[in-house]
C-alpha positions in Angstrom: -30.7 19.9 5.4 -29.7 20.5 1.8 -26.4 21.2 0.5 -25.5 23.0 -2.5 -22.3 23.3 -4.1 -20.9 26.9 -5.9 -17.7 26.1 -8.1 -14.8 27.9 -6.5 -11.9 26.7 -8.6 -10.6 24.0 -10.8 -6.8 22.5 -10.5 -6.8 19.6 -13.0 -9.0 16.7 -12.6 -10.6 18.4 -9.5 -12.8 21.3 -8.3 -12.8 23.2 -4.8 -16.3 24.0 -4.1 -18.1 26.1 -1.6 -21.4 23.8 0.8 -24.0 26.2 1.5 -27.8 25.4 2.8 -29.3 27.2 0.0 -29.3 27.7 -3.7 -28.3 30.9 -3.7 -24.6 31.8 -3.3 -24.1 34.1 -0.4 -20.3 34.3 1.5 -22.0 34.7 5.1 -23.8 31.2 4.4 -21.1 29.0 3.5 -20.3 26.3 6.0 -17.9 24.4 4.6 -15.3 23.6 1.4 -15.4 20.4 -0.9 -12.7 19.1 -2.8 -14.5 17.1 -5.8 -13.0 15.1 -8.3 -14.0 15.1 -11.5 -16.7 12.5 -11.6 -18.2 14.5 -8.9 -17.0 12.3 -5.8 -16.7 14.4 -2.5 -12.9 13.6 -1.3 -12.4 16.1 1.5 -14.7 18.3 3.4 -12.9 21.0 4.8 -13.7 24.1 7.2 -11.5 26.8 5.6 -10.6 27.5 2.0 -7.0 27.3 2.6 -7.4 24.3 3.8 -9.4 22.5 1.3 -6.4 24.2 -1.4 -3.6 22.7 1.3 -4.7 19.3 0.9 -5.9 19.6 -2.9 -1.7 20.6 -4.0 -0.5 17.4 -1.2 -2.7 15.5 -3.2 -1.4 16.6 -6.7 1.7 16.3 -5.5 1.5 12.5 -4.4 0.0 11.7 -7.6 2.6 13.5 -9.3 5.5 11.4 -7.4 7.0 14.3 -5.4 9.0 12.6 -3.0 8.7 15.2 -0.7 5.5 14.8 -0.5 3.8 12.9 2.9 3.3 9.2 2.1 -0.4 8.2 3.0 -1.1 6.2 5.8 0.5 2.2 5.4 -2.9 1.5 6.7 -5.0 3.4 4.0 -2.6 1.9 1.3 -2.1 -1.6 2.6 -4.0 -4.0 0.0 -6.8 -6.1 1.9 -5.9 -9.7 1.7 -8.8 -12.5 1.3 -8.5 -15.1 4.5 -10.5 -17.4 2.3 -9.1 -20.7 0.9 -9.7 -21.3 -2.6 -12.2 -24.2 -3.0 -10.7 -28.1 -2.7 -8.1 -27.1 -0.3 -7.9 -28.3 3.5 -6.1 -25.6 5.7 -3.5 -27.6 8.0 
């Protein structure tokens, strides 16, 4: 299946698009709502409009500072750490 995207909106660095199966923008077809950022990476995929605008503003938010705003998840922002040893050294 092919999805196209119809430009819905624009709030800074990132769009809110509509997903539909076809080239041709019809309301009854869409199936789903993007939120792209600006180099045209999908970050969410969500089922209502609303929705997709809900998490866009969290997201603003966070980058903004808000502490209000929900934290992300300490998994999601934990740095990975190697569990290699650098070269020469034994582990005891």
């Amino acid at each position: 299946m092919s999805e196209y995207q119809h430009h819905l909106l624009t709030r800074g660095k990132y769009q809110i698009v509509a997903l539909t199966p076809d080239a041709q923008f019809e309301d009854d077809d869409i199936y789903a709502y993007a939120v792209m950022s600006s180099s045209g990476v999908k970050l969410r995929q969500e089922l209502t409009l609303s929705d997709a605008r809900n998490w866009l503003d969290d997201r603003m938010e966070r980058e903004r500072g808000n502490p209000s705003a929900p934290m992300p998840d300490p998994v999601e922002a934990a740095p990975v750490r190697s569990t290699l040893l650098r070269p020469g050294r034994k582990r005891r």
